[in-house]
C-alpha positions in Angstrom: -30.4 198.1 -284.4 -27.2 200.0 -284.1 -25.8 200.5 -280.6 -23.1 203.3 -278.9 -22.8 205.6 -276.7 -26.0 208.4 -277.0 -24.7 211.9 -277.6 -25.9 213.5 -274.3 -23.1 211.1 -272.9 -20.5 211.9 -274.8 -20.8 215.6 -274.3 -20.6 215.5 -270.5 -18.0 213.0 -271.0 -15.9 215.7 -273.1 -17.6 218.6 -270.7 -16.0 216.5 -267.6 -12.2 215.9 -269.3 -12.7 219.9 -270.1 -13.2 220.6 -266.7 -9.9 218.0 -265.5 -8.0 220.2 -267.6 -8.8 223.3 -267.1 -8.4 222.2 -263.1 -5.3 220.7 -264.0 -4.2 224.2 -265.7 -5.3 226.1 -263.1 -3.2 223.9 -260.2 -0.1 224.0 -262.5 -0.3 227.7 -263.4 -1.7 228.9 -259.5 1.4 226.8 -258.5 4.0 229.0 -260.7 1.8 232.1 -259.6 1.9 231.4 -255.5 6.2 230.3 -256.1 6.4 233.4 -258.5 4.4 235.9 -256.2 6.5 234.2 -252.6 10.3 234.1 -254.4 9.7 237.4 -255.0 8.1 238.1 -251.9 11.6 236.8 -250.2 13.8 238.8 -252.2 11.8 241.9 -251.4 12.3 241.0 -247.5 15.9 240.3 -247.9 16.8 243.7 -249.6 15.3 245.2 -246.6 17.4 243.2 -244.5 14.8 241.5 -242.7 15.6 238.7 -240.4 16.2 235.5 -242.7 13.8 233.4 -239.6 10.7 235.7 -240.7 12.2 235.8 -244.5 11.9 232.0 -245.0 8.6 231.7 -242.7 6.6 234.3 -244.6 7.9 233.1 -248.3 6.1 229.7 -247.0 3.2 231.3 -245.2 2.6 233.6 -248.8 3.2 230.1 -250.9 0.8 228.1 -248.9 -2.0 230.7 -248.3 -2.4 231.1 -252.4 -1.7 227.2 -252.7 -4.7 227.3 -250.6 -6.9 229.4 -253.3 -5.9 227.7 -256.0 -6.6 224.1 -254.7 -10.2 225.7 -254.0 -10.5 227.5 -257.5 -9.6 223.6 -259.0 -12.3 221.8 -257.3 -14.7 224.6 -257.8 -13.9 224.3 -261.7 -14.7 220.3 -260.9 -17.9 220.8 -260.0 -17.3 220.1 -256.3 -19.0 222.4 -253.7 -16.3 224.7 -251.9 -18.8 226.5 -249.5 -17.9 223.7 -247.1 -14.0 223.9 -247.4 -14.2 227.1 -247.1 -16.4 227.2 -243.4 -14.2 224.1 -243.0 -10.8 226.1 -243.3 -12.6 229.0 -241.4 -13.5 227.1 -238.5 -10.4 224.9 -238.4 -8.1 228.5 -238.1 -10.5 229.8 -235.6 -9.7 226.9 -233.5 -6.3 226.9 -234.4 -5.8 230.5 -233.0 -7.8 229.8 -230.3 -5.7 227.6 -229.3 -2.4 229.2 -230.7 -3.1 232.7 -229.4 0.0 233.1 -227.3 2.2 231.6 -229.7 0.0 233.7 -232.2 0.9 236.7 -230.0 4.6 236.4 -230.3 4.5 235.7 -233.5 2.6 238.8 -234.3 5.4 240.6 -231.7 8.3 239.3 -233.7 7.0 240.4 -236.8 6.7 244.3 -235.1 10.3 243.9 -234.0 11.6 242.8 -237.7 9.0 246.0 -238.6 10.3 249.1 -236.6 13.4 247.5 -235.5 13.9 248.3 -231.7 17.1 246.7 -231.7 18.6 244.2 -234.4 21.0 241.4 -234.2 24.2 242.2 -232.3 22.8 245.1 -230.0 23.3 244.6 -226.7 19.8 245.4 -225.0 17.5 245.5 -221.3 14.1 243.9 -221.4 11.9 242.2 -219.0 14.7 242.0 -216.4 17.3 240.7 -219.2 20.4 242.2 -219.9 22.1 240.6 -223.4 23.4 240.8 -226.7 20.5 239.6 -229.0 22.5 236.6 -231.0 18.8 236.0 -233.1 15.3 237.3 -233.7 13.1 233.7 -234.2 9.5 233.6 -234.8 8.1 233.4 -231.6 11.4 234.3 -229.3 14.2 235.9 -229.5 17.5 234.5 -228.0 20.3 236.4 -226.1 23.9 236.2 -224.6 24.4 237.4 -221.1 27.4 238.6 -220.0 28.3 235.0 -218.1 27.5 233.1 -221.4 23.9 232.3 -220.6 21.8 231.7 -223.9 18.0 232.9 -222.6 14.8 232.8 -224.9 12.4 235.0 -224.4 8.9 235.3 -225.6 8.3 238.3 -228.3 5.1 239.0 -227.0 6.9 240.2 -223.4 9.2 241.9 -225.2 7.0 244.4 -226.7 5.1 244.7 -224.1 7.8 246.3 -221.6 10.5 248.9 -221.7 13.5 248.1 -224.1 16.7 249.7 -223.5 18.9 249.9 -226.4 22.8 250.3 -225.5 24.2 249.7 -228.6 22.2 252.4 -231.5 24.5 254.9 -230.4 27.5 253.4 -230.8 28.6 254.7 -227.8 27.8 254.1 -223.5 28.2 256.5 -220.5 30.0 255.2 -217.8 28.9 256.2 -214.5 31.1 256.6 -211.7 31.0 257.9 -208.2 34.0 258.5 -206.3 34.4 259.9 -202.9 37.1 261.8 -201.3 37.3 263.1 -197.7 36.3 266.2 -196.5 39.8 267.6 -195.3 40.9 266.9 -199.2 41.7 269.9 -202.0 38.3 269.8 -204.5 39.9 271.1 -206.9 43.0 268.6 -206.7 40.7 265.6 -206.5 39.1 266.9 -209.6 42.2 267.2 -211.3 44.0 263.8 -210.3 40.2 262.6 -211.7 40.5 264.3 -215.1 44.1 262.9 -215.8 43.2 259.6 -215.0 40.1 259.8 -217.4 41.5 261.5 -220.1 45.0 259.3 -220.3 42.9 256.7 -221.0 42.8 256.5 -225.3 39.6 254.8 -225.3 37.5 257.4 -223.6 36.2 259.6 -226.4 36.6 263.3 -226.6 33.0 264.0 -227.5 30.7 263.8 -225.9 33.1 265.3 -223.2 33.7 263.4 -220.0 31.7 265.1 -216.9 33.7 265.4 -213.7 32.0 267.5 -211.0 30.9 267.1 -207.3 27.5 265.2 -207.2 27.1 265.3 -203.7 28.3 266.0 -200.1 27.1 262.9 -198.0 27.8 262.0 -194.8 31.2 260.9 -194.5 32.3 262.1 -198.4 32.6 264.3 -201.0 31.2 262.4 -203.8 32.7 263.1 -207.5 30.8 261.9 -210.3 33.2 260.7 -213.3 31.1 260.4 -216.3 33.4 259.5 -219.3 32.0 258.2 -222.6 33.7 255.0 -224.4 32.6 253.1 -227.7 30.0 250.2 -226.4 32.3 247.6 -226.7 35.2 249.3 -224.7 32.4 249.8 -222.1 33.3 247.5 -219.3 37.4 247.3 -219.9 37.3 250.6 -219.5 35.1 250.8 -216.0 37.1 248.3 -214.6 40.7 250.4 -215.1 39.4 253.2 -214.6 38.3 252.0 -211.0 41.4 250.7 -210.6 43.9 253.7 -211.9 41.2 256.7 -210.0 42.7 254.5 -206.4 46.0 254.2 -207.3 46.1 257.9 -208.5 44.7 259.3 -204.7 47.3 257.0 -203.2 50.3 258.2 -205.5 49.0 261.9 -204.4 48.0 261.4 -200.9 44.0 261.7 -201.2 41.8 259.8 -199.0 39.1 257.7 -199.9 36.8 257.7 -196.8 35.1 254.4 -195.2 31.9 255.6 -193.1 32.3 256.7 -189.7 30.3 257.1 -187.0 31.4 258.9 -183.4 29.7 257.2 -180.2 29.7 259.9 -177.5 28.6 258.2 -174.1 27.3 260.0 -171.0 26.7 258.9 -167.5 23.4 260.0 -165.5 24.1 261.5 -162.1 22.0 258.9 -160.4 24.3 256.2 -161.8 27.4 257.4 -160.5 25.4 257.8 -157.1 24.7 254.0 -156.8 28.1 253.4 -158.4 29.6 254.9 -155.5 27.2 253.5 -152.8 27.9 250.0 -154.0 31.7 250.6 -153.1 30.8 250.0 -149.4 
């Protein structure tokens, strides 16, 4: 009697290797797909000049995510049941983001900022109490540069969510300055002196025009507000000379800057002078 393998064997046998192969395919040509579809995915982000943090993070998150299909396309050609992975995967992100929500959250900030572009690298900015230059937009923070060399982190999420003053999209800053001269001064003298002293200054910018007007008569001054306009990063050279030439320029020309004063007038009751004298005996 002649012995072997029976045919209904052999056939699931080669139905089996067909089915390693055709997984085998699909994981080598899924794997060109997901590197094709993320490379280009990359180069798409870095045209539009998008933050190279988020560019290199999303290339990976895009690679992975349809590494993730294909791996579950090979099995499934296997044989194997991917119903499970797939409640598997679903309850392991819910948990995940559960868990992850904040970081989630400022993740999903930082990608709106790298969207509509509030402010980009290099602007100087205030949010959330911070005044900086932004030196870099990460994933889930972005740092900045205060003035005394600071580096602070914050959290993308509370940047979004408040008020973000932008001094740099302009290109140019107001600076805003009040100056006071005394009442017994010539206006139109103090605002004269004023607009020489702003206007010799080549860093100040023609237009917008500087404002110089009286803001205010307080209690012991005429207040003049100087309002010149300088390039961002002339901003705080020039309100530092400009302080410094507006007080040497009312000294040169004998205009007063007044300190507050306050006149004490004190008067005696008749009674008290009675006893005053009464206590003289």
């Amino acid at each position: 009697m002649e012995t072997g393998a029976s045919p209904t064997f052999i056939q699931q046998i080669t139905l089996y290797g067909l089915n390693v192969l055709a997984a085998f395919a699909i994981l080598i040509l899924g794997s060109w797909i997901a590197k094709t579809i993320a490379m280009t995915a990359q180069k798409f982000f870095r045209r539009q000049k998008v933050d190279e943090t988020l560019v290199s993070f999303s290339k990976n998150l895009i690679q992975y995510s349809l590494m993730t299909f294909v791996l579950l396309a090979a099995l499934g050609r296997l044989g194997v049941q991917t119903a499970s992975f797939v409640a598997v995967i679903g309850a392991a992100g819910l948990a995940v983001g559960l868990a992850l929500q904040g970081s989630l959250s400022n993740f999903a900030a930082g990608f709106l900022i790298i969207l509509f572009r509030p402010f980009r690298v290099g602007d100087v900015i205030l949010t959330n109490g911070v005044t900086g230059k932004v030196e870099e937009i990460h994933i889930f923070n972005t740092e900045f540069l205060l003035a005394d060399g600071v580096r602070v982190f914050v959290p993308n999420s509370q940047i979004t969510g408040n008020t973000i003053h932008n001094y740099t999209v302009l290109g140019r800053r107001r600076i805003d300055l009040t100056i006071g001269a005394s009442y017994g001064d010539d206006l139109q003298k103090v605002k004269k002196v004023l607009t020489e002293v702003v206007t010799s200054d080549p860093r100040v910018l023609k237009d917008p025009a500087p404002t110089i007007a009286v803001g205010a008569l307080a209690d012991s001054s005429v207040n003049f507000v100087v309002r010149p306009w300088v390039s961002v990063a002339d901003y705080w050279d020039v309100y530092f000379h400009l302080t410094e030439k507006i007080k040497e320029a009312f000294d040169k020309n004998g205009i007063s800057i007044p300190f507050p004063q306050r006149e004490v007038h004190v008067f005696q009751h008749p009674g008290d002078a009675v006893k005053s004298a009464a206590s003289t005996f």
